[in-house]
N, C-alpha and C positions, 0 to 999 in steps of 0.2 A: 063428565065421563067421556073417556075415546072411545070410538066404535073402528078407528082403524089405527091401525098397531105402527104405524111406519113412521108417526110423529109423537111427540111426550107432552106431558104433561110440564114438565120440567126444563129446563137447561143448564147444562153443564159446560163450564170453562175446565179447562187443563191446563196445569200447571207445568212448568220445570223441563218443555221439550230440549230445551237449549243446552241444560245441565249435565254434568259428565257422567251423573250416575244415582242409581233408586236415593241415596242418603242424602244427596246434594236439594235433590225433590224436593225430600220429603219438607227436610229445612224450610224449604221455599212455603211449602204448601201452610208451614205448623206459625208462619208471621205473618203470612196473610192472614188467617184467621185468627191470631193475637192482635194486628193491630184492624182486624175487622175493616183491610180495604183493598180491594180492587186498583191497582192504578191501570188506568189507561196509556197506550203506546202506541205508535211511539209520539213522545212529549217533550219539549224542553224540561230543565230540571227547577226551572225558574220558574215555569207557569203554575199557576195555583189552580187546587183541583177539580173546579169544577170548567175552567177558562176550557174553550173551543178554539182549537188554531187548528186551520186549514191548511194541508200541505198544498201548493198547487202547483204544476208546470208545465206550464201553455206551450212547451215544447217536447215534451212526451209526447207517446199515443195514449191515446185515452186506455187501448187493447191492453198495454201492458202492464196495469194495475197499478202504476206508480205516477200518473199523472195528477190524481185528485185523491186526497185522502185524509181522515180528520182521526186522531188520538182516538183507541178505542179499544173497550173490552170486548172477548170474541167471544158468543158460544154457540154451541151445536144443540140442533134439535135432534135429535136419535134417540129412540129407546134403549133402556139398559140392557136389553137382552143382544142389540145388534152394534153395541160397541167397543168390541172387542178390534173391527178392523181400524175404527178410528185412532185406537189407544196405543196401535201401530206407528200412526204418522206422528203423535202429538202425547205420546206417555200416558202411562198410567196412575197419575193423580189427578183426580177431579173434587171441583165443587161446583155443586146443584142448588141452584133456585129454584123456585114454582115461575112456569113462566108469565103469570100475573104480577110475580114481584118485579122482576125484571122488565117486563113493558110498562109497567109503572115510570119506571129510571128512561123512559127513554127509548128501548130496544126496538128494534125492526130488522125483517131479515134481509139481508142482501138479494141483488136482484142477478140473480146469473145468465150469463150471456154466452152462450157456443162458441168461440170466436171465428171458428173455423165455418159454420154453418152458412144458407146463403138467405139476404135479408129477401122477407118476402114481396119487400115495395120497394123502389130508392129511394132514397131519401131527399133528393132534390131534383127541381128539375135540368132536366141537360145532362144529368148522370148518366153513362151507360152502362151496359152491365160488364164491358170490360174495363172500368174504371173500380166498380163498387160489386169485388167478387166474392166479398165474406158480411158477416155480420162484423168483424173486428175495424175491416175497413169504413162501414156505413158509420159504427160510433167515433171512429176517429175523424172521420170528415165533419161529423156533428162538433169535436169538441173544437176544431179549427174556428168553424163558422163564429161557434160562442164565446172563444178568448177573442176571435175579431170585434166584433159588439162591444164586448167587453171593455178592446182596445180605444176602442172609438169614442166612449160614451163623453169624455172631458168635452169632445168638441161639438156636442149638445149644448154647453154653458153657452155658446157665443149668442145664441137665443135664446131671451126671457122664455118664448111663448114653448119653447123645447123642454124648460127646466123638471115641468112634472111629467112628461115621457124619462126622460132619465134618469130619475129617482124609481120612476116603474122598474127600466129599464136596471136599473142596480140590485133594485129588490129580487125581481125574477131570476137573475141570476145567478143570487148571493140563495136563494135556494134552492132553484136545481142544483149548484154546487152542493151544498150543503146536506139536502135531503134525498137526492135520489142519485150525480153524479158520482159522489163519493161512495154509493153504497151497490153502484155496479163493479161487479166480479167475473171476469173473463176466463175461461176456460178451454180447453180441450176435451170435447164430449168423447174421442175416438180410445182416450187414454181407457186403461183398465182400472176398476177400482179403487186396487190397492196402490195405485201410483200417487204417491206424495201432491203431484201438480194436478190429481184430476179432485176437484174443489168443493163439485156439486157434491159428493159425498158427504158431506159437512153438515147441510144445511145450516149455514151458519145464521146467527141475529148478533147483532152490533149495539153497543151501547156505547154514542163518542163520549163518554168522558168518565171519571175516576165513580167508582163503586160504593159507598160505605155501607154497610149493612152491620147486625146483631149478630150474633150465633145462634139465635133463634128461628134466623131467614135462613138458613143453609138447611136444607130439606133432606142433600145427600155427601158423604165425601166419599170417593171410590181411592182404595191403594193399594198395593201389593199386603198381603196377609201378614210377610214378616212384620210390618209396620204397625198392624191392627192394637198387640197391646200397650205399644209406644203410644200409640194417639191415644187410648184410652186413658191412659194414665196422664197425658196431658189436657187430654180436654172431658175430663170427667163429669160436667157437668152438660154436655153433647147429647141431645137426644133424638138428634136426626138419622136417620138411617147409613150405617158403616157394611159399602160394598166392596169384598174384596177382587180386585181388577183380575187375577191369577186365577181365580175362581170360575168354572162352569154358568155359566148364567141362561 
């Protein structure tokens, strides 16, 4: 049971932002839950569903969200009654888990980062603070240092006695990539809510890789009202909770 209102019980993915129009959605929304899966994005088309491929590059900033990143389904933790500003940025069809099912699969939420803010420590020594004048700078100075290592690790092999430092050394950084580099999200705190770019709104959770679930994991599907007796006629046997997104809530 919640005792505060500003997190759910559930999470909900949204479908169809991209699409030209409510019909084009709905489409979308009515074969994901016919073929009952989630693909995760962005993927090659080759890789099978449950594979994990790392985007990486060591030549980004780490700030600009596109340096480190692994296939994945998104969703938002928000109560149904305060997401109407989200269904703004990212439409109004949703599908709802419990978010027990979903941390099951894997999910965790992203770790958001002010980028603009100022870090409270440096992060190394001999920094100054007219070197390192944001938090976006502090993590991209981080992610230099770590492809350097990174870089370096092969010329570990030239000594035996090196060989198990660098197997450490591979492991550790094959998860901080993995587990917590990939799942920071940069932002601009200064932005207004409703601005598309400002993120923290979201509270997103991540799950890298493709989804498969029942109809009987879907707790909720939210869509415009015109839609309501279409879905019912197609999915008649749904007995999860149908919100309509145009609706007062």
């Amino acid at each position: 049971m919640l005792i505060q209102r500003y997190v759910s019980t559930d999470l909900t993915h949204f479908v169809g932002r991209r699409k030209k129009n409510q019909s084009e959605r709905y489409k979308l929304m009515k074969r994901i839950l016919r073929t009952k899966l989630l693909k995760a994005s962005p993927k090659p088309k080759a890789a099978s569903p449950l594979v994990r491929i790392l985007r990486k590059d060591p030549d980004s900033r780490l700030s600009s969200n596109l340096a480190c990143g692994l296939p994945a389904v998104c969703f938002c933790d928000i109560p149904l009654c305060d997401l109407p500003l989200h269904m703004t940025k990212y439409k109004e069809f949703g599908i709802a888990f419990s978010k027990d099912f979903v941390a099951d699969l894997g999910a965790v939420p992203v770790v958001y980062v002010p980028e603009r803010g100022r870090p409270a420590s440096l992060p190394y020594e001999g920094y100054g603070r007219g070197r390192v004048a944001s938090q976006a700078v502090c993590f991209d100075e981080f992610w230099k240092v770590l492809n350097r290592i990174d870089t370096a690790l092969p010329k570990l092999t030239m000594q035996k006695s090196l060989a198990p430092l660098k197997k450490d050394l591979g492991r550790l950084i094959t998860f901080l990539e993995i587990h917590l580099v990939s799942n920071l999200k940069f932002f601009d705190h200064r932005l207004a809510d409703i601005d598309t770019e400002n993120f923290y709104m979201e509270r997103e959770w991540r799950v890298c890789q493709d989804i498969p679930f029942e109809i009987e994991n879907v707790v909720r599907v939210i869509l415009p009202e015109r839609f309501g007796a279409q879905f019912r006629k197609d999915f008649p046997s749904f007995d999860g909770e149908v919100v309509f997104a145009d609706w007062e809530h």
